[in-house]
C-alpha positions as CSV (number, residue, x, y, z in Angstrom):
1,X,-17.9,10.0,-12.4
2,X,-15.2,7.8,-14.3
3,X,-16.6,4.3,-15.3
4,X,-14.6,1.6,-15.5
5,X,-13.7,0.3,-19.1
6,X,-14.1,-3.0,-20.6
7,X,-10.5,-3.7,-21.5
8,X,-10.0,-3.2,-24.7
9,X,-7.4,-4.8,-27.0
10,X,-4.8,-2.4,-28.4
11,X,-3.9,-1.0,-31.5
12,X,-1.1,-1.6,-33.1
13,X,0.2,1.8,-32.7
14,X,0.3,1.2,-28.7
15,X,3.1,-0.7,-27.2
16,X,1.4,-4.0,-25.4
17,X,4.5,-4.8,-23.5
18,X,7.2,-3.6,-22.7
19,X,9.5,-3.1,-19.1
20,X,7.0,-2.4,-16.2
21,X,8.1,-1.3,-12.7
22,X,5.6,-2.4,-9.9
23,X,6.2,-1.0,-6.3
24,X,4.8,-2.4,-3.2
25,X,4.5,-5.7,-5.0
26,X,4.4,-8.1,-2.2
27,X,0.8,-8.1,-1.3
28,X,-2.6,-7.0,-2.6
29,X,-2.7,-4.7,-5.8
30,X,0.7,-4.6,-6.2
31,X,1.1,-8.4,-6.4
32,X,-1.6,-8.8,-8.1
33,X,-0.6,-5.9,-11.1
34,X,2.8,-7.6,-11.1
35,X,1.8,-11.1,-12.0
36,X,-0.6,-9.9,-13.8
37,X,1.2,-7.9,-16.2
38,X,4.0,-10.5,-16.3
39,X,1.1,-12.9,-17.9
40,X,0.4,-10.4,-20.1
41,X,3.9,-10.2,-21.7
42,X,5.8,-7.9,-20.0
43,X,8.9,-7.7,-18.2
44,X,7.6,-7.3,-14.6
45,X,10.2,-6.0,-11.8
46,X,8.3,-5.8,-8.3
47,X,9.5,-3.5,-5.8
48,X,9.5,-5.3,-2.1
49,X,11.1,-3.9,1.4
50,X,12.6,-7.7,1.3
51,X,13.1,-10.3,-0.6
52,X,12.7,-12.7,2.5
53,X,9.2,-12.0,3.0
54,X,8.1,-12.3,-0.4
55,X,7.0,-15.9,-0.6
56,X,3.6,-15.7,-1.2
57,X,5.0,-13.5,-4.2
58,X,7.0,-16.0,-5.6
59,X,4.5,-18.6,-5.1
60,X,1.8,-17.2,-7.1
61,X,4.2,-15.7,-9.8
62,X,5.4,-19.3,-10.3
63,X,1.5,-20.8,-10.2
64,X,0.7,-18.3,-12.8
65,X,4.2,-19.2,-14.9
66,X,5.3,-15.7,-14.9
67,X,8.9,-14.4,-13.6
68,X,8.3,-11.3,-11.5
69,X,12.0,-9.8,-11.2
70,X,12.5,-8.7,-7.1
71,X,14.4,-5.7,-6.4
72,X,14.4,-4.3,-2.6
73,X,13.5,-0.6,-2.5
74,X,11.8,1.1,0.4
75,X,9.6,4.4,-1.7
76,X,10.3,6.4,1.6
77,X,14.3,6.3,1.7
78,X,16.2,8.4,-0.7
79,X,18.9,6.0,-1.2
80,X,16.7,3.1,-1.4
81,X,15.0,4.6,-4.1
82,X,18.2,5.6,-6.1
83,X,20.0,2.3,-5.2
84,X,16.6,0.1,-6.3
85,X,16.5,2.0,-9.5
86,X,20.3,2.0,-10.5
87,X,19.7,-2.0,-10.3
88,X,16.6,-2.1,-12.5
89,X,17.9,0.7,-14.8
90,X,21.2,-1.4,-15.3
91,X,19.6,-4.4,-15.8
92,X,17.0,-2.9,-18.4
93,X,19.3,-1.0,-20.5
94,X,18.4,2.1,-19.3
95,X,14.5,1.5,-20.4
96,X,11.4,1.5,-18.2
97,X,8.4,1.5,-20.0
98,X,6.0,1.8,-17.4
99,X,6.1,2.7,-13.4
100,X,3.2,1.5,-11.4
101,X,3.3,3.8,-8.2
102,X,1.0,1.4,-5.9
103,X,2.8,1.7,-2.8
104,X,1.4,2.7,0.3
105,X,0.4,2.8,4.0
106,X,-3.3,3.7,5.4
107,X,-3.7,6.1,8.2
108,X,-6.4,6.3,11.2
109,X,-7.0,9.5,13.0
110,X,-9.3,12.5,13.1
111,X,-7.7,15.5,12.3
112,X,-7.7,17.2,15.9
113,X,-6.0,13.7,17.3
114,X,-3.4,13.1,14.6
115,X,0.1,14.9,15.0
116,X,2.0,16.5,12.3
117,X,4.7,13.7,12.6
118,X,1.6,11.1,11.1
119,X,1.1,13.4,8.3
120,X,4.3,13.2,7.8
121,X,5.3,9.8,7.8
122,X,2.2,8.9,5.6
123,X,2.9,11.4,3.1
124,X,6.5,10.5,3.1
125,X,5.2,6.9,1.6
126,X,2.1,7.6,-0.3
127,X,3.4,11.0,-2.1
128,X,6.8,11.3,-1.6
129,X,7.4,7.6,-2.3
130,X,5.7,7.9,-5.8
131,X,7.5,10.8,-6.7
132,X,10.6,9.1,-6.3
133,X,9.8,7.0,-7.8
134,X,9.0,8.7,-11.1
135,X,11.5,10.9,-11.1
136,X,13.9,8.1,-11.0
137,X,11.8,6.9,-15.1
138,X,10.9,9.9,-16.1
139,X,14.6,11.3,-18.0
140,X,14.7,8.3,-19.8
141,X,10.9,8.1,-20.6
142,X,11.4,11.9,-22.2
143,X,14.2,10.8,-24.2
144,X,12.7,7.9,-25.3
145,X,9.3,9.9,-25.9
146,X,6.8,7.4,-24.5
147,X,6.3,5.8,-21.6
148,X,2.9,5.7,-18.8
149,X,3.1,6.7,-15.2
150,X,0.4,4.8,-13.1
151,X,-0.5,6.6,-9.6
152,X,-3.0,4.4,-7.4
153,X,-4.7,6.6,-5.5
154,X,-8.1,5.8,-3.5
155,X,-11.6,6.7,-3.7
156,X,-10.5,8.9,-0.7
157,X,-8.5,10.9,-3.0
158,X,-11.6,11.8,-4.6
159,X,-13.9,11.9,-0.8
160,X,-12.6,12.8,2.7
161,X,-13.6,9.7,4.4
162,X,-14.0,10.3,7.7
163,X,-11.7,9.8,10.5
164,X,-8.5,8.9,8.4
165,X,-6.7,12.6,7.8
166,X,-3.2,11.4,7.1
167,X,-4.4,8.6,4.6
168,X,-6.9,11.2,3.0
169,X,-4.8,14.2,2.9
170,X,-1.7,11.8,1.1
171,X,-3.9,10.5,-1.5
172,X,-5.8,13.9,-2.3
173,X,-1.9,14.9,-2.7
174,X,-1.5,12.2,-4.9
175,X,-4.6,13.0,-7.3
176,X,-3.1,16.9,-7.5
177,X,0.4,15.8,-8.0
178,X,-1.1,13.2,-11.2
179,X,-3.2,15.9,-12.9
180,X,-0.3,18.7,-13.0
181,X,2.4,15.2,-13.9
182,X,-0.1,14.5,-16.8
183,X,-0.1,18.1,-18.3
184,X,3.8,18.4,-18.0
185,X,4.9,15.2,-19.5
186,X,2.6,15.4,-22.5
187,X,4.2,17.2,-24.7
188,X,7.0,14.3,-24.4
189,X,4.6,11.7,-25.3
190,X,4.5,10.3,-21.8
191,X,1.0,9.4,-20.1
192,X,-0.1,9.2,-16.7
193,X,-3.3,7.2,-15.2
194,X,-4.9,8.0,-11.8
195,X,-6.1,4.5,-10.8
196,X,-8.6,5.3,-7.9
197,X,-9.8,2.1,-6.0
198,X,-12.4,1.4,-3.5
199,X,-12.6,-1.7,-1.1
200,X,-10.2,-3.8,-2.9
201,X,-9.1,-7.8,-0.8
202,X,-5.6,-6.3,0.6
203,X,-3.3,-7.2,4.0
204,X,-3.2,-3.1,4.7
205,X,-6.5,-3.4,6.1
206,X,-5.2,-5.9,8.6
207,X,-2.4,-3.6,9.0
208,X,-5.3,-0.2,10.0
209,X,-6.7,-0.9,12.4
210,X,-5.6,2.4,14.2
211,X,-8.4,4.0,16.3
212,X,-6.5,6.8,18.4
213,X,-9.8,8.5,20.1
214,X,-7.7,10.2,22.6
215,X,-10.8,13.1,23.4
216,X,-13.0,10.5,23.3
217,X,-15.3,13.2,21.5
218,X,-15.1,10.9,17.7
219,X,-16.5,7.8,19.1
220,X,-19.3,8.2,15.7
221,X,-16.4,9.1,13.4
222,X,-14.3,6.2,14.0
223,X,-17.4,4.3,14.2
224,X,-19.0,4.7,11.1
225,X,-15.5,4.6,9.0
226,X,-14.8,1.4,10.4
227,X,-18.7,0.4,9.9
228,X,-18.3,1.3,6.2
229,X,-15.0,-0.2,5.7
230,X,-16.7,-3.8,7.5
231,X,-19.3,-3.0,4.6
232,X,-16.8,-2.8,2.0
233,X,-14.6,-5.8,3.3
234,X,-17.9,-8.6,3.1
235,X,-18.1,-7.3,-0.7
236,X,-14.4,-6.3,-1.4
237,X,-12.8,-6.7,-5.0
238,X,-10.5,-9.1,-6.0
239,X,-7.1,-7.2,-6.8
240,X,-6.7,-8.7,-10.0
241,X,-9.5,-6.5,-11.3
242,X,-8.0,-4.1,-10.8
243,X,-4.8,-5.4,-12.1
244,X,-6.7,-6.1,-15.2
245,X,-7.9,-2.1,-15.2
246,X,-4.3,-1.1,-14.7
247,X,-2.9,-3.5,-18.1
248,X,-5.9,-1.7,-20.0
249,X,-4.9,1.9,-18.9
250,X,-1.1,1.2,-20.0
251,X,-2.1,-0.7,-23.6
252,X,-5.0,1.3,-24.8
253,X,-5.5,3.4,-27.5
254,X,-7.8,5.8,-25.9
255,X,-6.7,6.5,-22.8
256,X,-8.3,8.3,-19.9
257,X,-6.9,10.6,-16.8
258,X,-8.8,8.7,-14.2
259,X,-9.9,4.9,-13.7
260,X,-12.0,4.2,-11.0
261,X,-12.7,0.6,-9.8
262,X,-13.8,-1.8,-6.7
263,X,-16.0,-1.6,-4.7
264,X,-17.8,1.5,-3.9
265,X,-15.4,3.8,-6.2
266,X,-18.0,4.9,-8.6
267,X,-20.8,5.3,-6.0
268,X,-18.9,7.3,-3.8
269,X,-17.0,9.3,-6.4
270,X,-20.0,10.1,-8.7
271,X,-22.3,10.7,-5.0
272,X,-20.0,13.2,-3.9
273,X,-19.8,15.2,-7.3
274,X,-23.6,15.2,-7.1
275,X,-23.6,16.4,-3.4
276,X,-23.5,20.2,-3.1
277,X,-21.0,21.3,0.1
278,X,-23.9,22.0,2.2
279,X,-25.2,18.6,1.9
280,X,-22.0,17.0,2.8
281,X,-21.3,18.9,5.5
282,X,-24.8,18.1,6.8
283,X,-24.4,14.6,6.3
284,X,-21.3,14.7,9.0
285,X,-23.9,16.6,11.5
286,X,-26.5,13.2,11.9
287,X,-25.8,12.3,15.8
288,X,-27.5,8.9,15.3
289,X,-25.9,6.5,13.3
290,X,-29.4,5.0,12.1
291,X,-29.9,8.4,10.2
292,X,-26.4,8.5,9.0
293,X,-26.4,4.9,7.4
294,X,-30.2,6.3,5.8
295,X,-28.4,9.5,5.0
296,X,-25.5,7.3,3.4
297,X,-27.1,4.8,1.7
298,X,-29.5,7.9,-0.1
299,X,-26.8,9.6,-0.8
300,X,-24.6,7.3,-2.5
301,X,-26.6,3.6,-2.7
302,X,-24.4,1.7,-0.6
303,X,-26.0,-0.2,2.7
304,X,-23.4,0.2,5.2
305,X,-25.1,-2.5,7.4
306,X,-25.0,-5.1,4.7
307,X,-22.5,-7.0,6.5
C-alpha cells in the first residue's frame, strides 16, 4: 500500500514551476490540478473539448487569481492531439515541463454484456488518449533532460471493481503502460507518477450511470458497485486534494512511482494486496448482499451502507 504524503516543500535542486499541461481540465480533478498548479506558480495550459463550455473553468480560475491558458484538444482524435500540442508547444517555446494525463471517461458493464466496440472506445480515451498525449512532451522533455509525466489512474487500476470492464481494463492498462514509461525515460532524467484516486467529487459520476444488464443474470453485480460507489459519493474527496498530491509528486525531492489518494484508495489498494486470489474470488461468490457488505467491510474496513 502507497500512503499519501504530506506535501513537502522542495529542494532547491527540484524545479517548483515551470510549464504544466493539464488535460480534461474542465471539470473535477482536472480543474481542480489546473488552478491549482496555476496558484502554485506555474504556467498552467488546460486541455478542454471546448472552450464554450468551460465557464465554470474560467470562473474559478479567475476567483482563485490564476490564468489557466485554454487550448481545445480531444485525447481520442489524432489530429486533435497533434493540432492542440503544436499550439501549446509554439506558444511555450518548445518547453513543457510537466503533462498531467487526467482525462477520461468511466465505463459500466460486466464483461459478458459489454461489446468489444466499449472496450474500445474507452480505451481509445483513457490509454490511447494519455499516450498521445506524452508522446506529443516527451522529445523535448529528453532533450531537455527533465521533465514529470503524471498518469491518473483509479483505485480500479489497482482492483477489478466489479461490473465496470471497459473502465477497469483501461486504467489497469494505464498502470502497465506508467511502470514500463517510468523505467524507459529514466535514464533521460524524466519522471513519471501514477496518481491512483478513489471516490473523488467529479461530474463523470453523473455522466455513469450505465447499467446495461441485458441477461438480467448481474442484478448483484451492478448492485453492489453502484451500492459502493453511493458509499463513496456521501464521503467523496474534494479534487483539490488531490490537486495538492499531484503539485507534491511534480516538486519533490523524493519522489515515488505511485500516489494513492481519496477516498477508499488506500483501503481498497492495501485490502486487495493482503487478500490471497482465493479469497477474492470467494468474496464475488456471497449471493446475499448482507454477507457481501460483512465480507467487504472485513476485508477492506469500508461500510458500504454508510450512506
Amino acid at each position: 500500500m502507497t500512503a499519501t504524503p504530506a506535501p513537502g516543500t522542495p529542494s532547491t535542486g527540484t524545479p517548483s514551476t515551470g510549464i504544466a499541461v493539464v488535460t480534461g481540465a474542465n471539470s473535477g480533478i482536472g480543474r481542480a490540478t489546473a488552478i491549482h498548479l496555476a496558484g502554485q506558480g506555474f504556467a498552467v495550459y488546460g486541455t478542454v473539448r471546448s472552450r464554450d463550455k468551460a465557464g465554470k473553468l474560467r470562473a474559478m480560475a479567475a476567483d482563485a487569481g490564476v490564468d489557466v491558458t485554454l487550448v481545445e484538444l480531444d485525447v481520442a482524435d489524432d489530429d486533435s492531439v497533434r493540432n492542440g500540442f503544436a499550439e501549446i508547444l509554439a506558444a511555450t517555446g518548445g518547453v513543457v515541463d510537466v503533462l498531467v494525463n487526467n482525462a477520461g471517461v468511466g465505463g459500466n458493464a460486466v464483461a459478458e454484456e459489454c461489446p468489444p466496440s466499449e472496450h474500445l472506445a474507452v480505451m481509445n480515451v483513457n490509454l490511447c488518449g494519455a499516450v498521445r498525449c506524452l508522446q506529443a512532451v516527451l522529445p523535448g522533455m529528453r532533450e531537455r533532460g527533465h521533465g514529470t509525466i503524471v498518469n491518473v489512474t483509479s483505485v480500479v487500476g489497482r482492483i477489478a471493481a466489479l461490473a465496470q470492464s471497459p473502465y477497469v481494463t483501461s486504467k489497469w492498462a494505464l498502470e502497465g503502460l506508467s511502470e514500463e514509461l517510468a523505467q524507459e525515460v529514466a535514464p533521460f532524467g524524466v519522471r513519471v507518477a501514477i496518481v491512483e484516486p478513489g471516490v473523488t467529487k467529479s461530474a463523470i459520476f453523473a455522466k455513469n450511470l450505465d447499467m446495461p444488464n441485458l441477461t438480467g443474470a448481474y442484478d448483484a453485480a451492478y448492485r453492489r458497485m453502484f451500492q459502493m460507489y453511493a458509499a463513496g459519493i456521501a464521503h467523496a474527496t474534494d479534487p483539490f486534494e488531490v490537486a495538492r498530491l499531484i503539485h507534491h509528486a511534480v516538486t519533490t525531492d523524493e519522489p515515488q512511482l505511485r500516489y494513492a489518494v481519496s477516498w477508499g484508495a488506500n483501503e481498497l489498494i492495501g485490502g486487495r494486496a493482503a487478500m490471497t486470489d482465493r479469497e477474492w474470488v470467494a468474496l464475488g461468490a456471497h449471493e446475499d448482499d448482507g454477507a457481501y457488505y460483512d465480507a467487504f467491510q472485513a476485508a477492506f474496513g469500508l461500510d458500504l451502507r454508510d450512506v
